[in-house]
FIVO-409140 format. One record per residue (C-alpha): residue number from 1; residue in one letter; z, x, y negated. Coordinates in Angstrom, 3 decimals. Each point is the difference from the previous one (the first is absolute). Layout:
NUM_a_Z_X_Y
...
***
This chain:
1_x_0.000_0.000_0.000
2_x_-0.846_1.139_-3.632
3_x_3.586_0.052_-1.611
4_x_-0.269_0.686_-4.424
5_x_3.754_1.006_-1.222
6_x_-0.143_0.063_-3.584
7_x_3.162_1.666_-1.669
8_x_1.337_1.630_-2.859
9_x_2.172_2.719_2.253
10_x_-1.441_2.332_1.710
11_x_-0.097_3.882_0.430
12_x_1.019_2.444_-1.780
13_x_2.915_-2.466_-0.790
14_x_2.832_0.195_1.447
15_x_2.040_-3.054_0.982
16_x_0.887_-2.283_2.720
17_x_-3.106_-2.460_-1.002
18_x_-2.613_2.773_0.911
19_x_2.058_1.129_2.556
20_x_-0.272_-3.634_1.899
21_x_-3.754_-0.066_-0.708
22_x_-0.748_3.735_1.392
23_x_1.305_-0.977_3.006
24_x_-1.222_-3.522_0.546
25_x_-3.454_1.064_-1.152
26_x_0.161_3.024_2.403
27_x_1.349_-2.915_3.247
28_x_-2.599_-2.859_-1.068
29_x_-3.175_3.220_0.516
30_x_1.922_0.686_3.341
31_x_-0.174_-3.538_1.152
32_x_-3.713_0.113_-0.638
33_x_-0.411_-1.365_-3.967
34_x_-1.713_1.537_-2.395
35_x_1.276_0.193_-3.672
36_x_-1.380_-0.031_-3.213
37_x_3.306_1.480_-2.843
38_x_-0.687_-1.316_-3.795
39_x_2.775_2.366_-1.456
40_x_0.130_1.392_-3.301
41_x_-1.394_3.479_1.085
42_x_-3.260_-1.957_-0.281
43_x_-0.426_-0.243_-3.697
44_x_1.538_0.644_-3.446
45_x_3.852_0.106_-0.471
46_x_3.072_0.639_-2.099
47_x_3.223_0.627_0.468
48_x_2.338_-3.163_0.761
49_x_2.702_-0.090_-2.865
50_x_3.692_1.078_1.669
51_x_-1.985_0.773_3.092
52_x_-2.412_3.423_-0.946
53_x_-1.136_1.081_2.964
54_x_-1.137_-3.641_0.767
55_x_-3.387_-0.333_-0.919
56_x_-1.379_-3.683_-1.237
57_x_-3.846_-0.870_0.078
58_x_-1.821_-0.613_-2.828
59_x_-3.043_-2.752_-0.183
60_x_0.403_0.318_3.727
61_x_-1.344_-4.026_0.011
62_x_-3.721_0.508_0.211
63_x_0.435_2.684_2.538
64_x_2.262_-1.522_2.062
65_x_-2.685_-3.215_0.207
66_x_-2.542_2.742_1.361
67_x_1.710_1.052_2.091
68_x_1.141_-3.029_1.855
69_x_-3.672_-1.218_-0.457
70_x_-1.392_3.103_1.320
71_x_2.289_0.127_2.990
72_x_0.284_-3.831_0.983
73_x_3.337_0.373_1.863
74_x_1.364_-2.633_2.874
75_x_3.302_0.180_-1.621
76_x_1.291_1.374_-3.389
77_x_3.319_0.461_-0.540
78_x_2.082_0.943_-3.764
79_x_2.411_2.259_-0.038
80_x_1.294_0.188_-3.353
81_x_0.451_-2.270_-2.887
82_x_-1.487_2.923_-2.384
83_x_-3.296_0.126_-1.866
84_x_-2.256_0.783_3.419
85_x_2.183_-3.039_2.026
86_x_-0.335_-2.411_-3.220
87_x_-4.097_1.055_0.349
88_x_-0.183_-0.799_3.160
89_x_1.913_-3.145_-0.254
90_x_-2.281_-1.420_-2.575
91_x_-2.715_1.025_2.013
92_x_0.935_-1.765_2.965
93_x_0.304_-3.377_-2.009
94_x_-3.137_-0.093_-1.496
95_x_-1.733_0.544_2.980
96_x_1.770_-2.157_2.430
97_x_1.533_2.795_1.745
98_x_2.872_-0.241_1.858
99_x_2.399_2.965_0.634
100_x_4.079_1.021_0.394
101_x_2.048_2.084_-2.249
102_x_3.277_1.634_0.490
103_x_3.266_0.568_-2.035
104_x_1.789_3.418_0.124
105_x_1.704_0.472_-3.688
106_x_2.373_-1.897_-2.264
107_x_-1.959_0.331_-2.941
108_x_2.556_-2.391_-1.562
109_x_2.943_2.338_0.119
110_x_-1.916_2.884_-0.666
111_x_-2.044_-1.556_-3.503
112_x_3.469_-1.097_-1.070
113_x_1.614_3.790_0.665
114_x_-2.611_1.486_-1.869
115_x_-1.752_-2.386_-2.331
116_x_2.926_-2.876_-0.556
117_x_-2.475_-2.671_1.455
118_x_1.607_-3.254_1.389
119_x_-0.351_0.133_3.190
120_x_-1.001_-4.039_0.244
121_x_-3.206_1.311_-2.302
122_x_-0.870_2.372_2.983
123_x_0.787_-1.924_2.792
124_x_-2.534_-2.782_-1.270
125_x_-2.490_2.406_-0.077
126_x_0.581_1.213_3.037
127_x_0.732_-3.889_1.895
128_x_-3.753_-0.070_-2.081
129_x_-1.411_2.670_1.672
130_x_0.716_-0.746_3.591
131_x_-0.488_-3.825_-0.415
132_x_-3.638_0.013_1.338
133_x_0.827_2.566_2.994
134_x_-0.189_-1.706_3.226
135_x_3.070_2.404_0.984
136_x_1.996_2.193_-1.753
137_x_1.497_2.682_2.202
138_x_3.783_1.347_-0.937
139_x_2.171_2.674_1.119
140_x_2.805_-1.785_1.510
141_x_1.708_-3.333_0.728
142_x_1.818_0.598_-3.091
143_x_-2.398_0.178_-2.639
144_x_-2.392_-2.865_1.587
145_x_3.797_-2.043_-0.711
146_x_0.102_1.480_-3.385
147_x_-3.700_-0.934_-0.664
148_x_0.445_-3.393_1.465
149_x_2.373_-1.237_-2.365
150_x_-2.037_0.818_-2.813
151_x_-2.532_-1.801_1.123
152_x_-2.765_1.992_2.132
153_x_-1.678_-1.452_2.701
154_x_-1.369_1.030_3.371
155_x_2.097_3.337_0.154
156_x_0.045_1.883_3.362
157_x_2.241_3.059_0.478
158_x_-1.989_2.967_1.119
159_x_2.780_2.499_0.291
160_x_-0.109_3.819_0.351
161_x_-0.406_2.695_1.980
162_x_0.242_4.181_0.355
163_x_-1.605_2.425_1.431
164_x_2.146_1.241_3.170
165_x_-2.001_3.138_1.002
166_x_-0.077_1.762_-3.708
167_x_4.105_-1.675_-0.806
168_x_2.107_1.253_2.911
169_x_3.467_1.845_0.683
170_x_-1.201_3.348_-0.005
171_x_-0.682_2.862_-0.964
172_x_2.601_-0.428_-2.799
173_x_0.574_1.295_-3.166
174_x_2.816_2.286_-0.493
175_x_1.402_-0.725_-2.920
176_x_2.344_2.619_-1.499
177_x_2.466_-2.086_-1.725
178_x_2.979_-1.063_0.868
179_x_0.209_-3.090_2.445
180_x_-0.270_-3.077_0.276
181_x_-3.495_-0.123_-1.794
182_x_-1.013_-3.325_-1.721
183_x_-3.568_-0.374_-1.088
184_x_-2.058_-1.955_-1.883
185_x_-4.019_-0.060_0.180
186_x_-1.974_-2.024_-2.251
187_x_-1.049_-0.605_-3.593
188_x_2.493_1.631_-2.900
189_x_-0.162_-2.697_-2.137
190_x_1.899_-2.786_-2.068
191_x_-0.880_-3.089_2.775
192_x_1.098_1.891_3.228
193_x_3.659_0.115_-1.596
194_x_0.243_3.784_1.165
195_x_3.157_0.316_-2.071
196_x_2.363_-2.373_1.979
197_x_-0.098_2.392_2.559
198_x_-0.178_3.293_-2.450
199_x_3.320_-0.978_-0.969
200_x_1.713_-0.416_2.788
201_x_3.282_1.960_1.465
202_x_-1.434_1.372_3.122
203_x_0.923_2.618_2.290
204_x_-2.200_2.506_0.986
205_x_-3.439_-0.028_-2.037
206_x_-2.804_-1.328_-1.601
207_x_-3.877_0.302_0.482
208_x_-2.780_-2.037_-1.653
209_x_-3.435_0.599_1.451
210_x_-2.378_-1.473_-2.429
211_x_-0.972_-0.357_-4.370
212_x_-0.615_-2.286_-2.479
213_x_0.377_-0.669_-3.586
214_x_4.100_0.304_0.024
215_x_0.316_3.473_2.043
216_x_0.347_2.352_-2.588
217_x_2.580_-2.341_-2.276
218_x_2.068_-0.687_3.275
219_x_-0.333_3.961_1.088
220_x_1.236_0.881_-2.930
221_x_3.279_-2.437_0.102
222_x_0.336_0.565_3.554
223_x_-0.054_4.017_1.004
224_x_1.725_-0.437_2.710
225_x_-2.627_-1.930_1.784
226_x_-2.843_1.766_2.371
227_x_-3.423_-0.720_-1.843
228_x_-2.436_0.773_2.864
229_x_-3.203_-1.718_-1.612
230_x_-2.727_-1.878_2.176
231_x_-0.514_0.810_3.270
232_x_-2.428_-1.318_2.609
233_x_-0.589_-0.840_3.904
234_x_1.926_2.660_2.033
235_x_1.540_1.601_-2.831
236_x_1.436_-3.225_-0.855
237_x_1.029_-1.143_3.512
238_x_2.014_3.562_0.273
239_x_2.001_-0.584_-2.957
240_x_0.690_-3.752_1.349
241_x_0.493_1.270_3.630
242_x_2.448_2.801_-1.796
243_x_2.619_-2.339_-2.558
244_x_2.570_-2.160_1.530
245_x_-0.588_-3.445_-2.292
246_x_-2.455_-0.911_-1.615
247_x_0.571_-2.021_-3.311
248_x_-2.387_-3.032_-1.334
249_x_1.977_-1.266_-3.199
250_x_-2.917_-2.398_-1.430
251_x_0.695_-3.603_-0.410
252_x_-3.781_-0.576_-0.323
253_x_-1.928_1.283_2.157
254_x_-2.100_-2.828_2.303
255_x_0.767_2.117_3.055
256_x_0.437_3.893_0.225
257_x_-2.281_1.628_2.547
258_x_2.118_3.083_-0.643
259_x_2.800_-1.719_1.854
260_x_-1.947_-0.451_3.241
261_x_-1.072_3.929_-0.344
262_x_3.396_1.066_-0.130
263_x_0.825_-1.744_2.865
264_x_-2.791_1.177_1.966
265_x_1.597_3.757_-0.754
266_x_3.026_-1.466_1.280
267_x_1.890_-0.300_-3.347
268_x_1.965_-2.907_-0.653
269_x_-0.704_-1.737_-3.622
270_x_2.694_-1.219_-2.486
271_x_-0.837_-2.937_-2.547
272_x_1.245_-2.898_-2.077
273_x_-0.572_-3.418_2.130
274_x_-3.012_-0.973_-1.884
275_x_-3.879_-1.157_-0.001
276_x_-1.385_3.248_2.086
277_x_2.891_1.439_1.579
278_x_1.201_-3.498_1.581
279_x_-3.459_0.043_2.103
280_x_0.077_3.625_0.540
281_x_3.569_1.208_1.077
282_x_1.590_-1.660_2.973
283_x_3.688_0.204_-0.995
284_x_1.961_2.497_2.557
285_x_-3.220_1.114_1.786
286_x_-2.287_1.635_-1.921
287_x_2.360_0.050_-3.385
288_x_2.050_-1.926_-2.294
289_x_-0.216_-2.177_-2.986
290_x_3.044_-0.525_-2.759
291_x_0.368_-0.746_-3.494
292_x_2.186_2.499_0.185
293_x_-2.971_2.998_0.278
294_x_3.129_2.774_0.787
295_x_1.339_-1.921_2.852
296_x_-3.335_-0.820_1.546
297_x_-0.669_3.862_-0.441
298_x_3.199_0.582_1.946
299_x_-0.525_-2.863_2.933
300_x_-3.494_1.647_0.126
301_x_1.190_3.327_1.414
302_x_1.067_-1.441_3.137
303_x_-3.518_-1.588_0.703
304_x_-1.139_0.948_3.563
305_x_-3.496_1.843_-0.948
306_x_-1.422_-0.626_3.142
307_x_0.306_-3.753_-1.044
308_x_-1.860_0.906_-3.208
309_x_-2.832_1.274_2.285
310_x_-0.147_-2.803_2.547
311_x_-0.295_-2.562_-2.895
312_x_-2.424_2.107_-1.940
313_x_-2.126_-0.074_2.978
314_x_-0.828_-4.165_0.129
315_x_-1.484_0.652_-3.098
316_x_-3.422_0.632_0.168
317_x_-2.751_-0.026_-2.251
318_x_-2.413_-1.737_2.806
319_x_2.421_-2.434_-0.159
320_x_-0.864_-0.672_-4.010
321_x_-3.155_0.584_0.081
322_x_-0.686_-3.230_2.883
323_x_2.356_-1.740_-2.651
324_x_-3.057_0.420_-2.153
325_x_-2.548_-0.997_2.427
326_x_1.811_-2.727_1.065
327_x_-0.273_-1.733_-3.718
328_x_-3.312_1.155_-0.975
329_x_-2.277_-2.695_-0.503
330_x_-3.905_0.245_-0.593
331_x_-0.757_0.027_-3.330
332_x_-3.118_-2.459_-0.077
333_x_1.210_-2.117_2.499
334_x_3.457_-0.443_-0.989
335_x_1.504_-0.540_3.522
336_x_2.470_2.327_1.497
337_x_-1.148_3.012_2.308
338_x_0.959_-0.365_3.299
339_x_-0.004_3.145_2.479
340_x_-3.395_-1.125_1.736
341_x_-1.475_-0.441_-2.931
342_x_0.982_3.342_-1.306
343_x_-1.411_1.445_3.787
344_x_-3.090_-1.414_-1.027
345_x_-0.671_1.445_-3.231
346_x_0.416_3.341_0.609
***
């Protein structure tokens, strides 16, 4: 089957969004698709605002119509609610196209932390957005709640996976600090709410793997912490495999893959009991959640680590990427694709 993802995230960027579409995209050509990526790498772009390393198209909308034309997919699915996704969408409508999207960020807590938009503006233009989707695919039972009650329709949870082979116990990383070792790995910035867990009384130390906008403010008020910068496949999966918690203190993130790739290293994973975290962490198996950050630190360091792995290992990326199959639906015809109709187009 011709599959056409259109989204705003994709390589070099570095975030969970691109992240779940690498590996989908790379499952979906293993199950015998082939794929057609509208990203921004494709045309013009500039720098989003807060967000520089994100790069937004610019008068993407009569290329994006080509290229749909041009390659005449079975199924399109939308990504992103950015200017390619909003392209594509208006696309679609015009021509009587049908197609899925999917949600992955809380653009309403994010445009209020940095731009002091109400988040009831964004949510309508995001409840706007996905309106004319015949499914909108979500992280986790959690957000498709959260969604629900403010009014979106025909949400399916999709979930997430890791990769098990590249994110395993060992060979570790030897830190040379003194133990226990928390870490964090993800985006320095103002949303993940890196701070809450910067200022913490812990024992032992602390490591964050990762940058952003906020590293060199918080390096500067926190010395004491281990700035390792980014760090990538095996690299990364040592320094997981090698720290004893690992610590996700944002309150809005939609789900966390970095949760699932800690386990996979074995590492338990310490977080508030939140959106994200609450679908991610099972409580006294593969970590702990607490308002109280310090105490689910604590509780954390008696996690079994094989448990972390055995979890970690249900997870699979196949597993997503039939979620997406499963709700495709062909974009002339409208009607869902069922598996032997997908057999047949190939």
């Amino acid at each position: 089957m011709k599959i056409a993802l259109v989204t705003d995230a994709w390589q070099p960027q570095v975030n969970g969004v691109v992240r779940t579409w690498t590996e989908t995209t790379r499952e979906l050509l293993a199950m015998g698709h082939t794929l057609t990526v509208i990203h921004p790498g494709l045309f013009r772009t500039i720098k989003a605002p807060a967000y520089p390393e994100i790069r937004l198209a610019l008068f993407a909308a009569p290329g994006v119509r080509r290229m749909l034309d041009r390659e005449a997919p079975d199924a399109i699915h939308i990504a992103t609610e950015g200017p390619l996704g909003w392209a594509a969408r208006r696309h679609c409508l015009r021509r009587g196209l049908a197609f899925t999207t999917s949600y992955h960020t809380h653009y309403a807590h994010y445009l209020k932390v940095y731009f002091h938009i109400p988040r009831a503006w964004t949510f309508w233009g995001l409840r706007k957005f996905h309106a004319p989707a015949r499914a909108t695919l979500v992280p986790s039972p959690s957000v498709k709640v959260e969604l629900e009650e403010r009014g979106f329709r025909n949400i399916v949870v999709w979930g997430r996976g890791v990769d098990t082979r590249t994110f395993q116990p060992a060979p570790a990383f030897a830190f040379d600090l003194p133990r226990p070792v928390f870490i964090y790995v993800g985006r320095v910035a103002a949303e993940k709410n890196i701070e809450a867990f910067l200022k913490l009384d812990l024992p032992g130390s602390k490591v964050v793997v990762g940058d952003g906008p906020m590293k060199n403010a918080l390096q500067r008020r926190h010395p004491e912490v281990h700035w390792a910068g980014y760090h990538f496949g095996a690299g990364l999966a040592a320094r997981y495999a090698g720290a004893d918690v690992m610590v996700f203190p944002s309150r809005t993130d939609t789900f966390g893959v970095v949760m699932l790739e800690a386990n996979a290293c074995g590492l338990p994973v310490a977080a508030f009991p939140v959106t994200g975290p609450r679908d991610a962490v099972v409580p006294g198996r593969t970590g702990e959640l607490d308002e109280d950050l310090r105490a689910a630190c604590m509780r954390a360091l008696e996690i079994s680590r094989a448990d972390c792995r055995a979890h970690a290992l249900t997870q699979s990326w196949r597993r997503c990427a039939q979620v997406v199959e499963d709700n495709l639906v062909f974009a002339k015809g409208g009607a869902p694709i069922h598996a032997h109709e997908v057999a047949s187009t190939h």
